[in-house]
C-alpha positions in Angstrom: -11.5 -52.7 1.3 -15.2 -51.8 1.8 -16.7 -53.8 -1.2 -19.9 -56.1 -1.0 -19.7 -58.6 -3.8 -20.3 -61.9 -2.3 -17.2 -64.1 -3.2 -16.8 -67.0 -6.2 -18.4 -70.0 -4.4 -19.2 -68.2 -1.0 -22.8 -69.6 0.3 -25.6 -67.4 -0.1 -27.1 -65.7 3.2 -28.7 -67.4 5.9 -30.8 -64.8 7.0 -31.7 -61.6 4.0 -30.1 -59.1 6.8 -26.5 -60.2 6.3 -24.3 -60.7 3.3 -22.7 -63.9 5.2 -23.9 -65.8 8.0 -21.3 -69.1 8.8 -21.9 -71.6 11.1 -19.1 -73.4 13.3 -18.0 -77.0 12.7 -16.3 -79.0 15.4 -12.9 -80.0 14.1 -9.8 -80.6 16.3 -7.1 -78.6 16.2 -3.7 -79.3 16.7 -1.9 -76.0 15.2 -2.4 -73.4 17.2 -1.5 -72.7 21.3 -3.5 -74.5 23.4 -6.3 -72.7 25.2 -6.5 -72.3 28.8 -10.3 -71.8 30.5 -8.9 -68.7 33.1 -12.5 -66.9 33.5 -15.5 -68.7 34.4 -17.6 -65.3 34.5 -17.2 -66.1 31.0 -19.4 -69.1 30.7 -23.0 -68.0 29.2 -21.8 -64.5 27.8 -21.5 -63.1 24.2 -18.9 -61.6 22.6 -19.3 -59.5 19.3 -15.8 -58.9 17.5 -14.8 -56.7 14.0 -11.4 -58.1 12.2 -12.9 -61.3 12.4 -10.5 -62.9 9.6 -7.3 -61.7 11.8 -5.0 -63.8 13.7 -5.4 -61.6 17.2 -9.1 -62.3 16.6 -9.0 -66.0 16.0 -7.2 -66.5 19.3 -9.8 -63.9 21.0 -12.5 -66.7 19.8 -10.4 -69.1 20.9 -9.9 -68.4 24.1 -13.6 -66.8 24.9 -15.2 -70.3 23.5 -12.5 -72.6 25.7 -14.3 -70.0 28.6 -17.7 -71.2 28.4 -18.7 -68.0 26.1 -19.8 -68.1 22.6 -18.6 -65.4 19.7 -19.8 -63.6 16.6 -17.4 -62.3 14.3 -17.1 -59.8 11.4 -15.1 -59.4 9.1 -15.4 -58.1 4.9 -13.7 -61.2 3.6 -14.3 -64.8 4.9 -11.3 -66.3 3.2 -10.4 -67.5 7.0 -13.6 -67.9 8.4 -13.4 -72.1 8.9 -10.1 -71.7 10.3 -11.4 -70.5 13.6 -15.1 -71.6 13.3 -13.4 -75.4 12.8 -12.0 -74.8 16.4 -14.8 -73.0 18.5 -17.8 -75.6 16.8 -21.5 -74.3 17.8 -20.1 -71.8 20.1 -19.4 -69.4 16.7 -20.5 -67.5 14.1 -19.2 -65.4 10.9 -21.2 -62.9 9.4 -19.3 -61.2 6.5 -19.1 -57.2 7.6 -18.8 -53.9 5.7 -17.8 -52.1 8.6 -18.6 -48.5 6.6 -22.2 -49.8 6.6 -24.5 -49.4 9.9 -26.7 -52.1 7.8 -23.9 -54.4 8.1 -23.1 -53.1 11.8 -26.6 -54.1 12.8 -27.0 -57.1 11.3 -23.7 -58.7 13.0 -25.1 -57.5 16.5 -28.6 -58.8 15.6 -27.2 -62.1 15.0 -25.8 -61.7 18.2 -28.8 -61.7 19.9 -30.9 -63.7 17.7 -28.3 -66.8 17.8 -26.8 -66.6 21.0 -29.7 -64.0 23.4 -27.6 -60.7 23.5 -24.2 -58.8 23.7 -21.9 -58.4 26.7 -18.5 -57.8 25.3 -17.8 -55.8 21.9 -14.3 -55.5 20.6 -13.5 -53.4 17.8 -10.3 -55.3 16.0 -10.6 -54.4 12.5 -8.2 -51.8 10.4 -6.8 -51.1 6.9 -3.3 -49.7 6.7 -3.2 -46.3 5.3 0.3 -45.7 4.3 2.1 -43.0 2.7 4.1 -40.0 4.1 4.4 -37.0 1.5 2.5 -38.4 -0.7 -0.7 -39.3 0.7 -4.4 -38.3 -1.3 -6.9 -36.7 0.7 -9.3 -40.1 -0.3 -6.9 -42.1 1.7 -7.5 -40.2 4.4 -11.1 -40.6 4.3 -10.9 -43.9 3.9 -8.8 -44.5 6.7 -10.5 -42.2 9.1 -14.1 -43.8 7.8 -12.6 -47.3 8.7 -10.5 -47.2 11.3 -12.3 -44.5 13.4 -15.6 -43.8 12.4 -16.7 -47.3 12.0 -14.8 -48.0 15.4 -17.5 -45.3 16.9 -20.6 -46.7 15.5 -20.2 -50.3 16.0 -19.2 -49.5 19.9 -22.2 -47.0 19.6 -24.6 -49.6 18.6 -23.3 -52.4 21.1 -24.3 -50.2 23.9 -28.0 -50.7 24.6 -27.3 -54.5 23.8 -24.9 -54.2 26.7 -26.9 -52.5 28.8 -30.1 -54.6 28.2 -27.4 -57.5 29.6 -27.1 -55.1 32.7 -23.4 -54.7 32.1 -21.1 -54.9 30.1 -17.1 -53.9 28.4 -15.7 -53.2 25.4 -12.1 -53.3 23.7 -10.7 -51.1 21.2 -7.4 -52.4 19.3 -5.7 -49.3 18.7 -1.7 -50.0 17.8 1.3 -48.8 19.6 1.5 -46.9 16.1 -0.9 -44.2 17.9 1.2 -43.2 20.3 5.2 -42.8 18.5 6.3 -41.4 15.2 7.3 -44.1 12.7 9.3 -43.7 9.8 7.5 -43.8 6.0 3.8 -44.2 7.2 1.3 -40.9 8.8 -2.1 -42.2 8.0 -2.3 -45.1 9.8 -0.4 -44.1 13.0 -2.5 -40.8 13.1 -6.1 -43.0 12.7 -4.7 -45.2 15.8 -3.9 -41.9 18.1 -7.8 -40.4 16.9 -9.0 -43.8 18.2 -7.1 -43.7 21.6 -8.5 -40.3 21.4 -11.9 -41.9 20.6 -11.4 -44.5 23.6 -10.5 -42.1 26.6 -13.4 -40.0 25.9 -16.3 -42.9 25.6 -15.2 -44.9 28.3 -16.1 -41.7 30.5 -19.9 -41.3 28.6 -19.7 -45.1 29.2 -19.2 -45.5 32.9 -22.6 -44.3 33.9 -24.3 -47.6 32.2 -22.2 -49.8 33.8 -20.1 -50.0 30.7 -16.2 -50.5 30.7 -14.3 -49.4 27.6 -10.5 -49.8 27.4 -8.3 -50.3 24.7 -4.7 -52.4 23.6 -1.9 -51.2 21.8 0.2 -54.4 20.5 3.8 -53.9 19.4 4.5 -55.7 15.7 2.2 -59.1 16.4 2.9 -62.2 14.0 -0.5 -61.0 11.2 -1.2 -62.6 7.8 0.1 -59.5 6.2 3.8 -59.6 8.1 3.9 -63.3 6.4 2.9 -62.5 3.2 5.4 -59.3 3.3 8.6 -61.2 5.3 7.7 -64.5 4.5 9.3 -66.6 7.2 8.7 -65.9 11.1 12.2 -66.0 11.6 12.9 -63.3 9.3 10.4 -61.1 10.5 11.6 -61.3 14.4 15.0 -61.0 13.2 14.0 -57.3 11.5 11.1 -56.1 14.0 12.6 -57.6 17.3 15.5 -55.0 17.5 12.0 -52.9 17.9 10.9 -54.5 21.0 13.1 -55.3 24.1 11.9 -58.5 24.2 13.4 -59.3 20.9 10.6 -60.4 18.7 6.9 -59.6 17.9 4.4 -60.8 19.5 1.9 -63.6 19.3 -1.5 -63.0 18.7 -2.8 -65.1 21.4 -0.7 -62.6 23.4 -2.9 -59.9 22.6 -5.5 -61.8 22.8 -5.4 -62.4 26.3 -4.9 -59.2 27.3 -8.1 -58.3 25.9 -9.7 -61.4 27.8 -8.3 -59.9 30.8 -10.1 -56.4 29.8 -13.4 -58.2 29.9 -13.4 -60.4 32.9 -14.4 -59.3 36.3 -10.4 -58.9 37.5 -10.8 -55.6 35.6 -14.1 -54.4 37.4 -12.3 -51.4 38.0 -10.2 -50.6 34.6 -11.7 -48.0 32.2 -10.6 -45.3 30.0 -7.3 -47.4 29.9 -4.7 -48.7 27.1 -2.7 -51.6 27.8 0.5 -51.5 25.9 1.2 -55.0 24.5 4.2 -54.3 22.7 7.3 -56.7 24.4 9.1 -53.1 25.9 8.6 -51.0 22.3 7.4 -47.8 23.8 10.0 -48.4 26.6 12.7 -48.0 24.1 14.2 -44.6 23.1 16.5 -44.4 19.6 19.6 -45.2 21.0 18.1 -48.4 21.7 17.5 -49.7 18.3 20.3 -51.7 16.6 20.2 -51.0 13.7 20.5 -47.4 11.5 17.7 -45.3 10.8 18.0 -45.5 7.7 16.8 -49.4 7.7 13.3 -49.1 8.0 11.5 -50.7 4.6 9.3 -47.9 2.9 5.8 -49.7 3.4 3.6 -49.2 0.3 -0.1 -47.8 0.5 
């Protein structure tokens, strides 16, 4: 998850700081929800997003660019990078990100500020998850803890004075609803999510003082390239993970998104130190809730 060998094909670096540096194309788009500009405090500002290859993050960009704002986005693989630079043109760029390297970390917030004039917004998006349950190895759980927390830390860390030198600024932490139940066959990842919330509530109050906001989301399942490949068809998967939710069915990652868009515009001047649960009712729901048995939950697979 952490390696640094340039794809087959990939183009080499624009700039000898970064490993990747992609430009956005304008393309229309016809595939995705359409956008809606809701935050014209957005216009002119910067946001700076991890788990740049993910769905939630694509719509983030989406919906940030249809705002007048312009993005930069990380991510270790750019397998997906022209999906979302094809809809947000000029307004975006990829930089291929070891997250585990403060090299890496600097040289996506430099671009930042060398492309687009600073930072104001820095969400932390990206994960691996660390499975296993009796069986787990103590280098999974440095792994897991390196990505998931620690590089969560340092790439908030190094946004700050960016932030500041904007005057202001907030930044969003997705943590998972994982952090915050007990879920069968999986401890690594659910305990990485709860050290970040941990992570969250205790930065937001160092961050207050510099006119920083930190908050953080928890989604419920959310349609991901990793449910598809696993359950194939959408339908399938709502059918399993929707007796989960009261809603009935995961979420959608523009759904998430716009929570954290929410998180970042001035309606939440005065929200800090606070997760917002996106998760369609699943930390509403006690056991005798759930549909089905127990015993149906899938074993997931390191």
């Amino acid at each position: 998850m952490v390696g640094s060998r340039r794809p087959r094909g990939e183009q080499p670096s624009r700039s000898s700081r970064s490993p990747c540096f992609l430009r956005g194309r304008v393309q229309a788009s016809t595939s995705r929800r359409l956008t809606v500009a809701l935050y014209p405090e957005f216009d002119g500002k910067v946001l700076v997003a991890t788990g740049g290859a993910s769905l939630i993050v694509e719509a983030l960009a989406r919906q940030f660019v249809a705002n007048g704002g312009s993005v930069v986005l990380g991510d270790l693989t750019t397998d997906h990078a022209q999906d979302v630079l094809s809809d947000v043109g000029d307004a975006g760029r990829f930089v291929r990100t070891d997250v585990t390297s403060d090299a890496d970390l600097d040289a996506l917030l430099a671009t930042a500020v060398e492309e687009f004039g600073g930072v104001n917004f820095a969400v932390s998006a990206h994960a691996i998850f660390g499975c296993g349950y009796l069986q787990t190895t103590r280098q999974q759980w440095h792994t897991s803890l390196d990505v998931n927390v620690a590089s969560s830390a340092m790439f908030i860390e190094k946004a700050v004075p960016l932030m500041q030198a904007r005057g202001a600024g907030a930044a969003v932490l997705v943590t998972s609803i994982s952090g915050k139940a007990s879920q069968p066959n999986r401890i690594v990842y659910p305990v990485t999510k709860a050290a970040l919330l941990g992570f969250g509530r205790n930065m937001a109050q160092a961050l207050a003082p510099l006119g920083i906001r930190l908050n953080s989301v928890s989604p419920g399942w959310t349609w991901s390239r990793n449910i598809e490949a696993r359950y194939g068809s959408r339908e399938y998967a709502d059918d399993f993970a929707g007796e989960f939710h009261a809603i009935r069915r995961m979420a959608e990652p523009e759904e998430v998104a716009d929570a954290i868009c929410y998180l970042c515009s001035d309606g939440a001047s005065f929200v800090t130190g606070s997760d917002f649960a996106v998760d369609g009712g699943y930390s509403a729901m006690g056991p005798e809730a759930l549909g089905q048995p127990y015993e149906k939950f899938p074993v997931i697979d390191s």
